[in-house]
C-alpha positions in Angstrom: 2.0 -73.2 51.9 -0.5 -70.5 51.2 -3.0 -71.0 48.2 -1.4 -69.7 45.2 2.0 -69.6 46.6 2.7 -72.8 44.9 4.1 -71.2 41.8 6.9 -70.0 43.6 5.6 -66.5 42.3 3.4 -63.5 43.5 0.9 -62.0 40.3 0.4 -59.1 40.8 -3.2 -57.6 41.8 -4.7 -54.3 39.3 -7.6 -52.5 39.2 -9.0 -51.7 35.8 -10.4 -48.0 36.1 -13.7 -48.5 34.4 -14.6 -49.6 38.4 -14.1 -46.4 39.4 -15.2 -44.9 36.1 -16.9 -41.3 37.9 -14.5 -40.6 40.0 -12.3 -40.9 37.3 -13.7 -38.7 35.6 -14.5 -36.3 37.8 -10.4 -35.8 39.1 -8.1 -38.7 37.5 -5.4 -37.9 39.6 -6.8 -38.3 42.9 -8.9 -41.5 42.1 -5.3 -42.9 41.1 -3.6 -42.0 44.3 -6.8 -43.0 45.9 -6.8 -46.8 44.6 -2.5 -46.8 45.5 -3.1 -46.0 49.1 -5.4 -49.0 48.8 -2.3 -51.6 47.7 -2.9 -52.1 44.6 0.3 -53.2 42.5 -1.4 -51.6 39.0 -4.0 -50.1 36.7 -5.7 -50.6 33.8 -6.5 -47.9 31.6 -10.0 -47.8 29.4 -10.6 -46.1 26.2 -10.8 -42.2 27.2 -7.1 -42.5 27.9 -6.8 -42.8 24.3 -8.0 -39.0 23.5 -5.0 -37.4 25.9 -2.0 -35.5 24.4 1.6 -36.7 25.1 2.1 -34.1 27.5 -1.2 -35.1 29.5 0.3 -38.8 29.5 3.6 -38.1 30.5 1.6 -36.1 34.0 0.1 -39.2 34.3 3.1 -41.2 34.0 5.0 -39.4 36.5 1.6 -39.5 38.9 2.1 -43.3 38.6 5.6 -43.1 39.3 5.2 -40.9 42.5 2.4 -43.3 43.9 4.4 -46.4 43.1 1.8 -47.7 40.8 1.8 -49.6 37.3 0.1 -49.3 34.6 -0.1 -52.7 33.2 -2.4 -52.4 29.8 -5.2 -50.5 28.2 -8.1 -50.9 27.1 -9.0 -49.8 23.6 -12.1 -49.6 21.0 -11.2 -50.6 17.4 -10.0 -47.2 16.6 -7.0 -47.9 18.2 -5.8 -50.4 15.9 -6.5 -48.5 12.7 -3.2 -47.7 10.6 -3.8 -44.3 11.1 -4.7 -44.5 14.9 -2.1 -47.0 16.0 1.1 -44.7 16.1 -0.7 -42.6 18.8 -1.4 -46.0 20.8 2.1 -46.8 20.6 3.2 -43.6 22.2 0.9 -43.5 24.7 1.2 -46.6 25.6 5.2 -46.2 25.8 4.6 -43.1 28.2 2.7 -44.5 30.4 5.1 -47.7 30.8 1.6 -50.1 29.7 2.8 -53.4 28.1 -0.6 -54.7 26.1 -2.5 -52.8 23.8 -5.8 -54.5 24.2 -8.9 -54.5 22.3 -11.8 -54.8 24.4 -14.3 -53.8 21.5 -13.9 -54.9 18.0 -17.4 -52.5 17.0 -20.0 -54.5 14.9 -18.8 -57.8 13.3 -20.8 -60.0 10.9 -20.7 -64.2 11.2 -17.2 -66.1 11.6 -15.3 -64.0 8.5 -16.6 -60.9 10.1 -14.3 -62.0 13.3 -11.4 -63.5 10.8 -11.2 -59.6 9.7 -10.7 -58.8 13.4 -8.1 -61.4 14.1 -6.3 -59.9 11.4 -6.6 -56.5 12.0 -5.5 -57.9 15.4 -2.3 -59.7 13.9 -1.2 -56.4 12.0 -1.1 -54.9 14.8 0.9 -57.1 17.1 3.5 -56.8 14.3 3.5 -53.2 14.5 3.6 -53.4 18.9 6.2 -56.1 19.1 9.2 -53.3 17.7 7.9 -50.8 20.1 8.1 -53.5 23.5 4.1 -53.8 23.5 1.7 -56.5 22.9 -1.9 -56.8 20.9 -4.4 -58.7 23.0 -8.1 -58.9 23.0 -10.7 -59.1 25.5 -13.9 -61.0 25.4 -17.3 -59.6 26.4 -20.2 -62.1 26.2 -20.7 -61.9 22.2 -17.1 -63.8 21.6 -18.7 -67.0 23.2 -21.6 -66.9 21.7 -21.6 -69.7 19.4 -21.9 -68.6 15.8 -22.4 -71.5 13.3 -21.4 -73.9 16.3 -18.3 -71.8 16.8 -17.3 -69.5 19.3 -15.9 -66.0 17.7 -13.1 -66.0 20.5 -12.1 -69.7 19.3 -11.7 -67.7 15.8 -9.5 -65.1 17.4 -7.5 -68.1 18.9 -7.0 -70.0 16.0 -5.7 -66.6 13.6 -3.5 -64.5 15.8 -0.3 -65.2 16.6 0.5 -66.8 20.1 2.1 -63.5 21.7 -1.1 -61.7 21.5 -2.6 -61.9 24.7 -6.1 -63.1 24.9 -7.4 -61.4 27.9 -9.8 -63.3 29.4 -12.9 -61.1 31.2 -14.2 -64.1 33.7 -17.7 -62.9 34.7 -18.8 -62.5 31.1 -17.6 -66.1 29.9 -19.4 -68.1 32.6 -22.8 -66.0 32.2 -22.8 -67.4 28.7 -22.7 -70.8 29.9 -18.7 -71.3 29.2 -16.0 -72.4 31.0 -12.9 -70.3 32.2 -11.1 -73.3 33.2 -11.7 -75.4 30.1 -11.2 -72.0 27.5 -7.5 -71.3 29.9 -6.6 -75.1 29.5 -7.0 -74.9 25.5 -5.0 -71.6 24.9 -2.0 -72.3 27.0 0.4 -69.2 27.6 -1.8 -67.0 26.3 -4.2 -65.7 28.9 -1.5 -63.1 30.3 -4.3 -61.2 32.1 -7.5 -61.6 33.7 -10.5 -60.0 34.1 -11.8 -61.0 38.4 -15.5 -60.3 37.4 -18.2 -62.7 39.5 -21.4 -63.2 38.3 -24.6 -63.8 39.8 -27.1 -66.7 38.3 -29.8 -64.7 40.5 -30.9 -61.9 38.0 -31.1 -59.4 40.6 -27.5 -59.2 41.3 -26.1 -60.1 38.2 -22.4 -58.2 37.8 -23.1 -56.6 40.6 -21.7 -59.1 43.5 -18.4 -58.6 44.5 -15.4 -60.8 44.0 -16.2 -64.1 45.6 -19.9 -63.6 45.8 -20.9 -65.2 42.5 -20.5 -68.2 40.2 -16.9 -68.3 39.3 -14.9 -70.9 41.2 -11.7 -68.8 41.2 -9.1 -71.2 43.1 -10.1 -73.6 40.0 -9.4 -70.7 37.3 -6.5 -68.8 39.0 -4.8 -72.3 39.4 -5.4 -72.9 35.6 -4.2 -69.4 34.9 -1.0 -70.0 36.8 -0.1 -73.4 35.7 -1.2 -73.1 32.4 -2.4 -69.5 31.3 1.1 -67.4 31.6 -0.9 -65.2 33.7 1.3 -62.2 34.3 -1.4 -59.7 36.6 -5.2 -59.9 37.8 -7.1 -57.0 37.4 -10.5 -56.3 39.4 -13.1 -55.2 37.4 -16.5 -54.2 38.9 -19.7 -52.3 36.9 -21.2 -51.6 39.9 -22.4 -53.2 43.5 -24.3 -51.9 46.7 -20.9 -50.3 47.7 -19.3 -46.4 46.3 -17.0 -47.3 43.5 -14.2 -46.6 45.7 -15.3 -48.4 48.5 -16.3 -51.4 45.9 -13.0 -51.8 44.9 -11.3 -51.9 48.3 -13.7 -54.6 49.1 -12.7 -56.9 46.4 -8.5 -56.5 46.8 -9.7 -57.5 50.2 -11.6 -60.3 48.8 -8.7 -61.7 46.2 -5.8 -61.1 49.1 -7.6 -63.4 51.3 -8.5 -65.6 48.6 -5.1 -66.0 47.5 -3.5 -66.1 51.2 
């Protein structure tokens, strides 16, 4: 049996669009067909999406439709969640067809109550999403596992949100801050719905900027964690940049996971 076959399940494979950030911006709707023709199941969305109209969304929900892609989350700044932000989220998110509403920067935050505030600005909102079909989730840059006080601000997230929101774990960023992906999926089982495929490069002149499988991460060890343990429910490839076009970058690494994977 192939490697990661043995759940009896495929996960699907996303791209999160910040890879292919330029292009995006420069036509949206031909850098989405673009990454379908390359078989990818999905998309991730990042916080522009969050200024279009209803009208603009539904185009882009039918674009999605036509190429016979997903949208499986955004990405959001803190704004999102606001009470007087998070109706517009909602629809959006609805339109589109996204399932988590994710919260990839919580802005400035001061000590360990600084990131209670978040957790419960993030547990406000789930109740809010959960009517609606969606789910709150939060993703870690480097920051959340920083030790603060001997504790890790994404361990304070953990601890004061309520299991359905998803803590979406961004890979690349956890191991350059000397933690472990395995160890943090193991200790919040069923709540790493998503992840993050970001390598990292101890050698300082590559950094983020290796593709999939050229850095650190041991990824048969997390992605088995993630699919015994995690709940995983899609991967998304996330690059910020490599010796590769964007486009070009990101067809290398679905190459990269596929063969992984088997």
């Amino acid at each position: 049996m192939a490697w990661g076959a043995q759940r009896g399940r495929r996960i699907p494979i996303g791209l999160e669009l910040y890879s292919v950030r330029d292009e995006l911006k420069k036509d949206l709707f031909d850098t989405v067909r673009a990454v379908a023709k390359m078989g990818y199941d999905g998309v991730e969305f990042f916080s522009p999406y969050f200024d279009w109209t209803t009208e603009y969304a539904k185009d882009v929900r039918k674009l999605l439709d036509e190429v016979n892609l997903r949208c499986y989350s955004t990405h959001n700044g803190a704004r999102s969640f606001s009470p007087e932000n998070i109706d517009k989220a909602i629809d959006l998110n609805q339109i589109i067809g996204s399932k988590f509403i994710v919260m990839a920067s919580a802005g400035k935050v001061e000590g360990l109550d600084g990131w209670k505030t978040v957790a419960e600005r993030l547990t406000k909102a789930a109740e809010k999403m959960r009517p609606a079909g969606l789910r709150a989730g939060f993703h870690n840059h480097q920051m959340e596992f920083r030790p603060i006080d001997g504790v890790r601000p994404m361990e304070v997230l953990a601890r004061n949100t309520p299991k359905d929101v998803t803590l979406q774990l961004d890979v690349g960023t956890c191991i350059e801050v000397g933690s472990d992906p395995v160890a943090w999926i193991g200790a919040n089982p069923g709540r790493i719905h998503s992840m993050h495929c970001k390598d990292w490069s101890s050698d300082p002149q590559k950094g983020y900027t290796v593709l999939f499988g050229e850095g650190v991460a041991p990824w048969k060890k997390i992605m088995d964690a993630a699919e015994r343990k995690g709940g995983i429910e899609y991967y998304l490839i996330e690059q910020e940049g490599s010796r590769f076009p964007p486009l070009e970058t990101a067809q290398r690494c679905l190459d990269a996971i596929r063969k992984l994977r088997g």
